[in-house]
C-alpha positions as MATLAB code, in Angstrom:
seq = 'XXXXXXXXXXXXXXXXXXXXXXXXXXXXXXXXXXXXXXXXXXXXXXXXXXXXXXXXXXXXXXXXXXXXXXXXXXXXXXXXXXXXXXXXXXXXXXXXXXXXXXXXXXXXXXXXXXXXXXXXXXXXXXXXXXXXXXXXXXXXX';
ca = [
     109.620   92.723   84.343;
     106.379   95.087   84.919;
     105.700   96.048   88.389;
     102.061   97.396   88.636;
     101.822   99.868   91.739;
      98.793  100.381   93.724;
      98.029  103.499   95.388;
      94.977  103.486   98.188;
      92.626  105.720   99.501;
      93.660  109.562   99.884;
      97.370  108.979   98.868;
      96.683  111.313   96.135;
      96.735  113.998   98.843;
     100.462  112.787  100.131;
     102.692  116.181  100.552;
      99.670  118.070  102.415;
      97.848  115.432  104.598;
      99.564  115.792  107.776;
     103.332  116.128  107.164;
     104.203  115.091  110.128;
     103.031  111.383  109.928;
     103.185  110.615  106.188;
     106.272  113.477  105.010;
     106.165  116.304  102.382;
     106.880  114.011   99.298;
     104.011  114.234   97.149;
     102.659  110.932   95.204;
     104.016  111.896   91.826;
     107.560  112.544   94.407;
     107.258  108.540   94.640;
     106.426  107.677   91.481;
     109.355  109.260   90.176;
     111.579  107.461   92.430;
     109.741  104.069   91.808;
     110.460  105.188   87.757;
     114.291  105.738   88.706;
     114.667  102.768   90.695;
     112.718  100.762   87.731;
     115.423  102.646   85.160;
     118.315  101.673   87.621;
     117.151   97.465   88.130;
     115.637   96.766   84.629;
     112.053   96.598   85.313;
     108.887   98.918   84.163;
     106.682  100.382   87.120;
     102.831  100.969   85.987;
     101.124  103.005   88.277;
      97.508  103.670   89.283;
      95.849  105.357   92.915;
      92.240  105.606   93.448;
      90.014  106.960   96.093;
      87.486  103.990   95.267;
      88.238  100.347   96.032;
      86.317   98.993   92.951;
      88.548  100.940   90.657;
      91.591   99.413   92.572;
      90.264   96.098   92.045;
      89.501   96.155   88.378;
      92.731   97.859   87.495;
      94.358   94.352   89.518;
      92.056   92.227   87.284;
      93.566   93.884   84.178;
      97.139   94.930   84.790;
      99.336   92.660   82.853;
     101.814   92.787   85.197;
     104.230   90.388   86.571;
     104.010   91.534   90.781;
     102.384   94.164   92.499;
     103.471   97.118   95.323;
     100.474   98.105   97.323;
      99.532  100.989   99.787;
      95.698  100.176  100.718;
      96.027  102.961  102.817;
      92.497  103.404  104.429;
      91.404   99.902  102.900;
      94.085   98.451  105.240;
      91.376   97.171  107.704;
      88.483   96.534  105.325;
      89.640   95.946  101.618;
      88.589   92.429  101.415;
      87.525   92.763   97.501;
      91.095   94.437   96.920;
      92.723   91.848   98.849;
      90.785   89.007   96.991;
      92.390   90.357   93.944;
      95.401   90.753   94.774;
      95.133   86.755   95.986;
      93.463   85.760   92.861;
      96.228   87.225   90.850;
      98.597   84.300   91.561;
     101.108   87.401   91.155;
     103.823   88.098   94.194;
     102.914   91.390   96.169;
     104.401   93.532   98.836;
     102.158   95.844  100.954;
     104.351   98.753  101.650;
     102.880  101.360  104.544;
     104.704  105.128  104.422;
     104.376  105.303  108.491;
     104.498  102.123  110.905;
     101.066  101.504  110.499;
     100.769   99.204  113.678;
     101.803  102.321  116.069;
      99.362  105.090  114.610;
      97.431  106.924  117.270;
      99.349  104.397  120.200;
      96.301  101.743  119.012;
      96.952   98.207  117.888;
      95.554   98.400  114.208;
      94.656   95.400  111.915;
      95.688   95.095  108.339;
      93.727   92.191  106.513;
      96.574   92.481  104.085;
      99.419   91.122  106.058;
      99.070   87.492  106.014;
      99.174   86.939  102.249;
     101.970   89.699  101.005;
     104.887   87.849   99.892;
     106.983   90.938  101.018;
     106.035   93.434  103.989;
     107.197   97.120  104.772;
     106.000   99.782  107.251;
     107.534  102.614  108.138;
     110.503  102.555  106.346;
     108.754  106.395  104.651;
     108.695  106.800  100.760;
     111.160  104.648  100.489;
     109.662  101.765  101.305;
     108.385  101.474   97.858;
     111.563  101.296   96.176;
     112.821   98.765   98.940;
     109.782   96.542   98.048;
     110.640   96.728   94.118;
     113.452   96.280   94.737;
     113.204   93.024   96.611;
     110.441   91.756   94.115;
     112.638   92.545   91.130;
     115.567   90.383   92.335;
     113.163   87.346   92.950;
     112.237   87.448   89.576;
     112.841   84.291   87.337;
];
């Protein structure tokens, strides 16, 4: 199994964008945890972040993947071209948040994102991505 794992907006900066909210592990922190977790359950994590939604959504067109984590990140509210990718894939997908996205800043927040993942984790931290490979991994055929 191939798990293609999409990074949003500004996660490239995880480990110094305020510690407080998102912790000090750095992107390449979680990769190598999604890796170990891949080694550990059998299944191959691809990996890919932008800062530019267009580059998120032709990397979805062409991963040959067989389910997809994603962290829209900033494109949370507004990534309809990402999400219509991720839809058009036919592919299962998990949206996995690092903080509990609906209580940032004490404001109700919408994620466009929510109704379609087959699997849904915020603010579970880092290891939310593992928990959402995990899960994916175990409903595979």
């Amino acid at each position: 199994m191939r798990i293609g794992i999409v990074q949003g907006p500004n996660l490239n900066r995880l480990g110094l964008r305020n510690p407080a909210k998102y912790g000090t592990r750095t992107l390449t922190d979680i990769i190598a945890d999604i890796d170990r977790t891949g080694t550990d359950l059998g299944f191959d994590a691809v990996h890919t972040q932008s800062n530019h939604e267009g580059d998120l959504v032709d990397w979805v067109h062409a991963a040959e993947v067989d389910a997809f984590v994603v962290n829209p990140a900033g494109l949370t509210p507004v990534g309809y071209s990402l999400l219509d990718a991720l839809k058009d894939s036919t592919r299962p997908w998990a949206v996995v948040h690092i903080s509990q996205f609906h209580a940032i800043d004490g404001r109700d927040r919408e994620d466009i994102f929510a109704p379609y993942a087959t699997l849904y984790i915020a603010g579970a931290g880092w290891i939310g991505y593992s928990l959402a490979c995990r899960a994916l991994a175990q409903d595979a055929p």
